[in-house]
C-alpha positions as CSV (number, residue, x, y, z in Angstrom):
1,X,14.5,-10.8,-6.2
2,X,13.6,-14.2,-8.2
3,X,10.1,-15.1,-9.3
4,X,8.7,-17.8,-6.7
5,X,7.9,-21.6,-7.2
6,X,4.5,-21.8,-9.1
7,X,2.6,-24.5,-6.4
8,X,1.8,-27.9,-7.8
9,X,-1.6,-28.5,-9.4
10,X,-4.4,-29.4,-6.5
11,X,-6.0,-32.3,-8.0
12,X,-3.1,-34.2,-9.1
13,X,-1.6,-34.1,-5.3
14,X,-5.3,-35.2,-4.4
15,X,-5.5,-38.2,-6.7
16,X,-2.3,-39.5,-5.1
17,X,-4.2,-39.4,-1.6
18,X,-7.8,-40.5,-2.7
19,X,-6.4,-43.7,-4.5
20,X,-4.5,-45.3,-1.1
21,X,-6.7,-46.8,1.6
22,X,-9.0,-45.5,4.3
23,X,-6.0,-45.3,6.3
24,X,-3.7,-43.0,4.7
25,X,-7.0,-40.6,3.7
26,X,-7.6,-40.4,7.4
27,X,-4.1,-39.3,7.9
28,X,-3.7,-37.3,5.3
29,X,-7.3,-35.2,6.6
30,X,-5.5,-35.0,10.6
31,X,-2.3,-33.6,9.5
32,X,-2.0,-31.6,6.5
33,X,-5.7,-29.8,6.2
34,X,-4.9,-26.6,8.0
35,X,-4.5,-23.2,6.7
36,X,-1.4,-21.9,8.4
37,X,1.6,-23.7,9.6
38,X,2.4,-22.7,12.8
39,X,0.6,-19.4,12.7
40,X,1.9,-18.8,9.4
41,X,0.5,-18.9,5.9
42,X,3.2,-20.4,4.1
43,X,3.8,-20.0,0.1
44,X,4.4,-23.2,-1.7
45,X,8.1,-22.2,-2.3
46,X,8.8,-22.1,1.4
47,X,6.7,-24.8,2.3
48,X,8.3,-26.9,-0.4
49,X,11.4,-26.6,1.8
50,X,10.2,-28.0,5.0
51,X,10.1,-31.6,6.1
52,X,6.2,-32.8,5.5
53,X,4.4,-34.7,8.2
54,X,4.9,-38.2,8.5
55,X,3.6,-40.4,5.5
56,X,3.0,-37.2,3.4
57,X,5.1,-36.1,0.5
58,X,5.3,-32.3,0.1
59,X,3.2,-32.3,-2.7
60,X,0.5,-34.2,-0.9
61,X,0.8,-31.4,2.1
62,X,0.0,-28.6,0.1
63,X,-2.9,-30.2,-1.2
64,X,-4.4,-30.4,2.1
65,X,-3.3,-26.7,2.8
66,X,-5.0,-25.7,-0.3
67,X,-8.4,-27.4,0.5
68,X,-8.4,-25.5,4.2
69,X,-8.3,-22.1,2.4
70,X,-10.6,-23.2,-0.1
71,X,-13.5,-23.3,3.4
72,X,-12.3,-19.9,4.2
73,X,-12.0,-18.3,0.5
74,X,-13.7,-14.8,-0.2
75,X,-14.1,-13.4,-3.7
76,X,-13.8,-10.2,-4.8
77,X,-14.8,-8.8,-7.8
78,X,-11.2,-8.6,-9.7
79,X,-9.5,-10.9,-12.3
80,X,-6.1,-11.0,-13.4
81,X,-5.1,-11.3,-17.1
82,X,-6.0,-14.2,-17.4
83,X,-9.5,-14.3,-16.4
84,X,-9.0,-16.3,-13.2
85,X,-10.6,-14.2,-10.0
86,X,-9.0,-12.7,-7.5
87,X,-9.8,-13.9,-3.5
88,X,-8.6,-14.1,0.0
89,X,-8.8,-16.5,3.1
90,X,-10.4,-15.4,6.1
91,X,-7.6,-17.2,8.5
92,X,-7.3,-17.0,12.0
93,X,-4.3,-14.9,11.8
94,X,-5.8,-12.4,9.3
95,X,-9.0,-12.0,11.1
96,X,-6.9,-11.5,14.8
97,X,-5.0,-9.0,13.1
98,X,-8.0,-6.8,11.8
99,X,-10.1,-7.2,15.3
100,X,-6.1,-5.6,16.7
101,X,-6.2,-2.6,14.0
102,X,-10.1,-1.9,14.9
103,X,-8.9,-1.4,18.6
104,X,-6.1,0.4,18.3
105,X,-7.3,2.4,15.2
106,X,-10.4,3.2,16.8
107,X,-9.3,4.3,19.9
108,X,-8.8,8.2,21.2
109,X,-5.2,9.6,20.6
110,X,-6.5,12.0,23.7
111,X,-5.6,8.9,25.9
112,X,-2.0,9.1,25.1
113,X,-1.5,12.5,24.5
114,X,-4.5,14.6,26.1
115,X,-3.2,17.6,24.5
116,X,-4.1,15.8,21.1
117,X,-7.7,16.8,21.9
118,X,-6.3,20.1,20.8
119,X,-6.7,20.6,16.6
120,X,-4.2,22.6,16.3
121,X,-1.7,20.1,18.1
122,X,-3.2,16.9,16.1
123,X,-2.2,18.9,13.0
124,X,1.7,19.3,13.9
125,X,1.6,15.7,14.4
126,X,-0.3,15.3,11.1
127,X,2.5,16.9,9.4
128,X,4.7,15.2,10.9
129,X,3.8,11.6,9.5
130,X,2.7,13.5,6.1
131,X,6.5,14.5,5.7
132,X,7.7,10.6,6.7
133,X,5.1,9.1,4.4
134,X,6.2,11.8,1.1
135,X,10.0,10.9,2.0
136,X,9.9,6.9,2.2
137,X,7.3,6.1,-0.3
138,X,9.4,8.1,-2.7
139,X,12.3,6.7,-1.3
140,X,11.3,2.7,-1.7
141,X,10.6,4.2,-6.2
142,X,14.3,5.7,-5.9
143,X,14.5,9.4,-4.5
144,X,18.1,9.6,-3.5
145,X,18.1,12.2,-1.0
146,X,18.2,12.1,3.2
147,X,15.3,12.7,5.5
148,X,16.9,15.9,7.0
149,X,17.0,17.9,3.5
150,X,13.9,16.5,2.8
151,X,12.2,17.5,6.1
152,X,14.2,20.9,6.0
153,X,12.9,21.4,2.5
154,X,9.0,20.5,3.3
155,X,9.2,22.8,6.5
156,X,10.8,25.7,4.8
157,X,7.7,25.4,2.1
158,X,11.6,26.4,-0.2
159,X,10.8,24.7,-4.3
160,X,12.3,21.6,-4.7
161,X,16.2,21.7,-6.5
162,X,16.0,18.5,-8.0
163,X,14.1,15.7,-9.3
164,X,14.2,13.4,-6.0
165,X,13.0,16.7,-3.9
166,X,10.2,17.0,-6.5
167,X,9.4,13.4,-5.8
168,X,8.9,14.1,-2.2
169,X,7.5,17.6,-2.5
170,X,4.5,15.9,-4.8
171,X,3.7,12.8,-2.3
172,X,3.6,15.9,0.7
173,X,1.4,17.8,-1.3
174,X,-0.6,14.7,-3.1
175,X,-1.8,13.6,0.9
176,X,-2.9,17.0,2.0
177,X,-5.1,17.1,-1.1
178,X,-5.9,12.9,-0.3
179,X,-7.2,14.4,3.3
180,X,-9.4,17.4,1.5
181,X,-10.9,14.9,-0.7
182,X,-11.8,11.9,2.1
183,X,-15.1,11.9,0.8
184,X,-14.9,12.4,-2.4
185,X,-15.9,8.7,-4.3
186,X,-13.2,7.3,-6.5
187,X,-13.2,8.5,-10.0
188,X,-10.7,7.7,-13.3
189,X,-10.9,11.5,-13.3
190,X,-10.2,11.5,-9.7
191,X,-7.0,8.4,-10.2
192,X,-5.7,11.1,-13.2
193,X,-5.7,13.9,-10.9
194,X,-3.6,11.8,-7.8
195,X,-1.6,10.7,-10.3
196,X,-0.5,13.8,-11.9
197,X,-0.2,15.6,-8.3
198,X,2.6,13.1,-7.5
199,X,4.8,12.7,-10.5
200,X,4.6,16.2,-12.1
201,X,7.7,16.9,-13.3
202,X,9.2,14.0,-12.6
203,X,8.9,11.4,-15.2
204,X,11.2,11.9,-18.6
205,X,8.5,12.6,-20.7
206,X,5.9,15.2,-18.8
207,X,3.1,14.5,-20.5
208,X,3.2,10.9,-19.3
209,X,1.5,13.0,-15.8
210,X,-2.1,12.0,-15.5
211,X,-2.8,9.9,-18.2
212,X,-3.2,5.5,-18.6
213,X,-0.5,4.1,-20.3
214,X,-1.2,3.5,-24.4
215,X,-1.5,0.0,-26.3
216,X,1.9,0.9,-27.5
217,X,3.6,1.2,-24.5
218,X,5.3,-1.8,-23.0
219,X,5.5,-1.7,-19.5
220,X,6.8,-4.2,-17.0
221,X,8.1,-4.4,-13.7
222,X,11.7,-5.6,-13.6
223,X,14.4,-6.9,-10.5
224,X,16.2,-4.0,-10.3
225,X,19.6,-5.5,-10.2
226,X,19.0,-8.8,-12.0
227,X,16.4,-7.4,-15.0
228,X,14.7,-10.6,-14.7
229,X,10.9,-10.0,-15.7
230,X,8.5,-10.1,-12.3
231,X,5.4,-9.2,-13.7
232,X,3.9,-8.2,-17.0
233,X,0.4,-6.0,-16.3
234,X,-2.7,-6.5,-18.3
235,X,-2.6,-5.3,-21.9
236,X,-3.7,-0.9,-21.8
237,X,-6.6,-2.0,-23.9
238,X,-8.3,-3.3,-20.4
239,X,-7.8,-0.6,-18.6
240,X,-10.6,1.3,-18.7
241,X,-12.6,-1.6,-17.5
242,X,-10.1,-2.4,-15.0
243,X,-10.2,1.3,-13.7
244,X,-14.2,1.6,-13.5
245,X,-13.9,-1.6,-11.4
246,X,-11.4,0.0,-9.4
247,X,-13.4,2.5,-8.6
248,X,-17.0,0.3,-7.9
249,X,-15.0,-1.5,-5.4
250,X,-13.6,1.9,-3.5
251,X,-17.1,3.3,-3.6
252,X,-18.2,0.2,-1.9
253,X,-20.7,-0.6,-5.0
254,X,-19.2,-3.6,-6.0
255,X,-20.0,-7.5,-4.8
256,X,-22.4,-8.8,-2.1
257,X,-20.0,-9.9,0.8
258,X,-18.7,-7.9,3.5
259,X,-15.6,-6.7,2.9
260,X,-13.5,-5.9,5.7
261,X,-12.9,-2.0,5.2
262,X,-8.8,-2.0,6.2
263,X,-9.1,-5.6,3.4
264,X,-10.6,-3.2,1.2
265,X,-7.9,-0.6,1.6
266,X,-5.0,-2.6,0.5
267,X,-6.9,-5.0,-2.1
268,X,-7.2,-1.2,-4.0
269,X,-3.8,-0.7,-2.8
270,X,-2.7,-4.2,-5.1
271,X,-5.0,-3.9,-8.0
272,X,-3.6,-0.6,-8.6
273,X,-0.2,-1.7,-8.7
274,X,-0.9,-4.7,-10.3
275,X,-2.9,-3.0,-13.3
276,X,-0.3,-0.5,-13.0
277,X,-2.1,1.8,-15.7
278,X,0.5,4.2,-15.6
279,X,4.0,5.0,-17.9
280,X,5.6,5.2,-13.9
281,X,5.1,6.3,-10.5
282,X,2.1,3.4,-9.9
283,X,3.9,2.2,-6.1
284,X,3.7,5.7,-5.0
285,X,-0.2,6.5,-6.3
286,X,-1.1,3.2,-4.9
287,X,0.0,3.7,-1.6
288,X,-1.9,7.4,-1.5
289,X,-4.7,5.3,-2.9
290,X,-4.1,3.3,0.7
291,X,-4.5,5.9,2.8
292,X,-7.4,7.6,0.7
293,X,-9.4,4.8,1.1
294,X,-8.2,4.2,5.1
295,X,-9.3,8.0,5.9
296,X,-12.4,7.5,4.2
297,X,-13.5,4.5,5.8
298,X,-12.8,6.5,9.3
299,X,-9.5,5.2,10.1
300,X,-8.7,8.2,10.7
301,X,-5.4,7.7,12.9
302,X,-4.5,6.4,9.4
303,X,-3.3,10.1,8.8
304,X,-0.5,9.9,11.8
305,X,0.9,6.9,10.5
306,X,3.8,6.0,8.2
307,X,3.3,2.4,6.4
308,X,5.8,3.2,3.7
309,X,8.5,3.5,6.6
310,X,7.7,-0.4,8.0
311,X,7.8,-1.0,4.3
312,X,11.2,0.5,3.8
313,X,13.0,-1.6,6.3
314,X,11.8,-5.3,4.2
315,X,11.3,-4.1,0.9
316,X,12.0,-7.4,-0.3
317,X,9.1,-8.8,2.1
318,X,7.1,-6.0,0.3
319,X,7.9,-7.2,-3.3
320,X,7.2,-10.9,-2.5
321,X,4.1,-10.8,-1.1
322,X,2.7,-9.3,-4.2
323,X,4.4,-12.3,-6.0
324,X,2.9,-14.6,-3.8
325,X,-0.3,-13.5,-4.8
326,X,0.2,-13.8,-8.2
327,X,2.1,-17.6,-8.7
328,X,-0.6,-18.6,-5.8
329,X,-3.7,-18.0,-8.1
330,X,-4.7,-14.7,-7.1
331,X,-4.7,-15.4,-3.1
332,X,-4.9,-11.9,-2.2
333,X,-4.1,-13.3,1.4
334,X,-0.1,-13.0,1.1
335,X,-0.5,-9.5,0.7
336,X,-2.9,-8.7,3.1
337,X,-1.1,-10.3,6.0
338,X,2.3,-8.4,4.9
339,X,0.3,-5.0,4.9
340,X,-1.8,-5.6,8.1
341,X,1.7,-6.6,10.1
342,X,2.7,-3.2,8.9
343,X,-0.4,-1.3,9.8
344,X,0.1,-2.9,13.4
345,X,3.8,-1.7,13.5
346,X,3.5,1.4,12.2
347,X,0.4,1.9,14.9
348,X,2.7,0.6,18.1
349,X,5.2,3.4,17.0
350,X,3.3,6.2,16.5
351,X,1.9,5.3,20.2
352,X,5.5,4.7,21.4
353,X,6.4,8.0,19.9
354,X,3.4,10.0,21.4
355,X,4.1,8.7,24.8
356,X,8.5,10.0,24.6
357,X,6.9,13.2,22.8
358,X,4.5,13.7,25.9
359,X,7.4,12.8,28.1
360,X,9.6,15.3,26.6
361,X,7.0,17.9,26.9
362,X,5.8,17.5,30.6
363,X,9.6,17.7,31.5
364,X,9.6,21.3,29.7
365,X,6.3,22.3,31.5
366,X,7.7,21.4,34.8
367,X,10.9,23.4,33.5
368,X,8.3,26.2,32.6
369,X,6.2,25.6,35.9
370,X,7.3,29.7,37.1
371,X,3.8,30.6,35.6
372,X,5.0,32.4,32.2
373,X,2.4,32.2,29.3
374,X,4.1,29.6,27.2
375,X,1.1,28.1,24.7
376,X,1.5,24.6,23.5
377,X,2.9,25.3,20.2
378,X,5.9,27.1,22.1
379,X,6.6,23.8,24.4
380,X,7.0,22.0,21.5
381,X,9.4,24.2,19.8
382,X,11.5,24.4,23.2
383,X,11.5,20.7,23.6
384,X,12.8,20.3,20.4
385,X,15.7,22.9,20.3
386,X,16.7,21.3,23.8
387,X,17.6,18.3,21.5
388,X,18.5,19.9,18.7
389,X,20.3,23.1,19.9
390,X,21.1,24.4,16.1
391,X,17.7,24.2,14.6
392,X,16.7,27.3,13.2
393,X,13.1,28.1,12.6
394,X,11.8,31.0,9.8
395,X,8.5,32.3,10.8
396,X,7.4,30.8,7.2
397,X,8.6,26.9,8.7
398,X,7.1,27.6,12.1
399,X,4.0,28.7,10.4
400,X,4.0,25.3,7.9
401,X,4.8,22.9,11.1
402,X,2.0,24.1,13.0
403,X,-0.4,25.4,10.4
404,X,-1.5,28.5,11.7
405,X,-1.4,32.0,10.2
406,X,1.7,34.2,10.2
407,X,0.7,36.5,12.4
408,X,-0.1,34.1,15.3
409,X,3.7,32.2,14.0
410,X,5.1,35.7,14.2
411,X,4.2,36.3,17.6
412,X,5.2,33.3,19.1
413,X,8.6,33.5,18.0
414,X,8.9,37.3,19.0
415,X,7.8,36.3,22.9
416,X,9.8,33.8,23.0
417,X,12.6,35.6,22.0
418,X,11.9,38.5,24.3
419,X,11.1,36.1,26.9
420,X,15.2,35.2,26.4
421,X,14.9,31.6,25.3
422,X,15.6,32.4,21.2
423,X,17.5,34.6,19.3
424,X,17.4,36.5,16.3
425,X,20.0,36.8,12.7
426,X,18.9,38.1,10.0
427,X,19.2,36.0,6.9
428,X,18.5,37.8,3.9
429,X,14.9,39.7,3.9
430,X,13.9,37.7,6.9
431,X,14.6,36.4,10.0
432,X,15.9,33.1,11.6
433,X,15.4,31.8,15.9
434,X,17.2,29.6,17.2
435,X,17.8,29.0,20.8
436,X,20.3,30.9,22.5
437,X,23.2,29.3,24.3
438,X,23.0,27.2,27.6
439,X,19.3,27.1,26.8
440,X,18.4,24.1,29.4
441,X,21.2,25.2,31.6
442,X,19.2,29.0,31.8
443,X,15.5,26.7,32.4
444,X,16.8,24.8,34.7
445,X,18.5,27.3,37.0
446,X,15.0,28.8,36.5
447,X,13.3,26.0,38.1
448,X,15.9,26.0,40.6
């Protein structure tokens, strides 16, 4: 990844267009002073590459670009190093993309799944997206291990065995205690605490765990295969400033205008990463910081979805848009578009995956139509061994996936055994299920 064109300087493009005639003024206000190009909000260093309109040079273009956003710029109460304010535009695309998120974030989950008016099946769906969250935001800072360890690891509640399980194991555990804590205002204490939750015993030095970074630290974020220098946070000195800002800003203390509550999520989502007041692990505590700040703000579908996973796929995308913000003067507007896209996504598959999931299970229920007493929790289990014939549960993984207590976990794997569907080994002091052979071909001839 290379740092992007800085864009020219405003008024120097503008003194170009003010000192032609009336003419070329009146052309230069019909065809370049619009915000977005083509539904787009275009950096300078991709703009730059594009053919102008007629009788404009690039330079000129931008200009009139920059004066449109000027009409639609919102401050907020951040600055980067160099004094200079941080602010966003409230474009067309930006604002159609929120009014989306409100809809679809603030409908009922009931409507396409009614059993999700059930807690207890809202939780196993919960876990689910906890588990994809912990894996691929530790993933995108360089955990090194695949989903179905991971998964297996989380489920079986076994201790991580090395440093990229711990990674993962911390982010599962950091957004369960992110959920418990939804109300709780933002704190420095409460930053130390998130932050230690996820990178205990993880970083080379431990007591690097909970702490801001000191004077005599120097910390910068690097290209990763080039080493070039991307960005250089403000000096440690300002960080407790920085921080207490931070937190006025979560709290919703801070600045007069209305902040748009999903704009306010990821603005805390960049400043944290920007300050990035820790030795390491700032990405993944800034991202938690994301979906504190969603849940709080009751977004609360916020806690089925999995933003690090959109981000995973373009990580590049991800990385550039917080360099857009910074070579663009603090437009905060890059990044908020990238994060909003993924909100979207990440929203259009968790409903695409609730309506296959509710698919899969009215097939079983029809399967289980002869009137046995199967409970919900049991559905779901059979659905899923159908697909994955050599899963193999423990009581202590059933118990994690659905969050119920051991003896209800217990005695839905013992009927279901005795029922014929699973079978028992014994693996060490406990016990493993898994389904027995021909499982569908035994439902089916049920049904039949």
């Amino acid at each position: 990844m290379r740092l992007p064109s800085t864009p020219p300087e405003l008024m120097a493009a503008l003194r170009t267009v003010w000192s032609g005639d009336r003419k070329r003024f009146d052309h230069f206000l019909a065809h370049s002073v619009k915000s977005e190009v083509g539904g787009r909000y275009l950096h300078w260093d991709e703009l730059r590459r594009r053919p102008p309109p007629d009788g404009l040079t690039s330079e000129e273009w931008w200009a009139g670009i920059s004066m449109a956003r000027s009409v639609l710029r919102t401050e907020v109460p951040f600055k980067d190093d160099t004094g200079r304010g941080f602010h966003f535009a409230r474009t067309d695309s930006l604002m159609l993309a929120l009014h989306r998120i409100d809809r679809e974030m603030g409908g009922r989950l009931e409507v396409a799944d009614p059993q999700l008016a059930n807690r207890e099946v809202r939780d196993r769906y919960i876990v689910r997206s906890l588990m994809e969250e912990a894996i691929t935001s530790s993933q995108l800072e360089g955990a090194s291990t695949t989903r179905q360890v991971a998964k297996d690891m989380l489920m079986q509640g076994r201790p991580p065995r090395t440093k990229d399980e711990r990674m993962i194991y911390n982010n599962f555990h950091a957004m369960e205690v992110l959920r418990e804590k939804a109300r709780e205002p933002l704190t420095e204490a409460f930053l130390l605490e998130l932050h230690e939750l996820i990178t205990r015993d993880t970083l080379n030095e431990p007591g690097d765990a909970g702490r801001l970074r000191r004077s005599d630290e120097t910390i910068t974020v690097q290209d990763r295969s080039s080493g070039q220098t991307l960005h250089i946070p403000p000096k440690a000195g300002e960080l407790p400033a920085r921080i207490k800002a931070l937190c006025a800003f979560a709290n919703e203390d801070a600045g007069d205008a209305f902040i748009h509550p999903v704009v306010r999520a990821i603005v805390l989502h960049f400043m944290l990463a920007y300050d990035h007041p820790f030795v390491d692990g700032n990405g993944r505590t800034a991202r938690a910081l994301f979906y504190w700040s969603m849940i709080r703000q009751r977004y609360w579908l916020a806690e089925f979805l999995s933003i690090s996973r959109i981000i995973q796929r373009a990580p590049r995308r991800y990385g550039e848009a917080f360099l857009h913000v910074e070579t663009d003067r603090g437009d905060l507007t890059y990044f908020l578009l990238h994060q909003v896209e993924a909100i979207i996504q990440a929203t259009q598959q968790l409903y695409e995956y609730l309506e296959l999931k509710s698919k899969e299970l009215r097939e079983v229920e029809l399967i289980l139509r002869d009137g046995e007493n199967i409970n919900h929790r049991q559905l779901a289990l059979l659905e899923y061994v159908l697909r994955h014939p050599g899963t193999r549960y423990t009581i202590e993984s059933y118990r994690r996936q659905h969050r119920v207590v051991y003896q209800t976990a217990r005695q839905d794997l013992l009927s279901l055994e005795s029922a014929g569907y699973l079978q028992k080994k014994k693996m060490g002091r406990s016990y493993t299920f898994s389904a027995v052979p021909q499982l569908e071909r035994m439902l089916r001839a049920k049904r039949a």
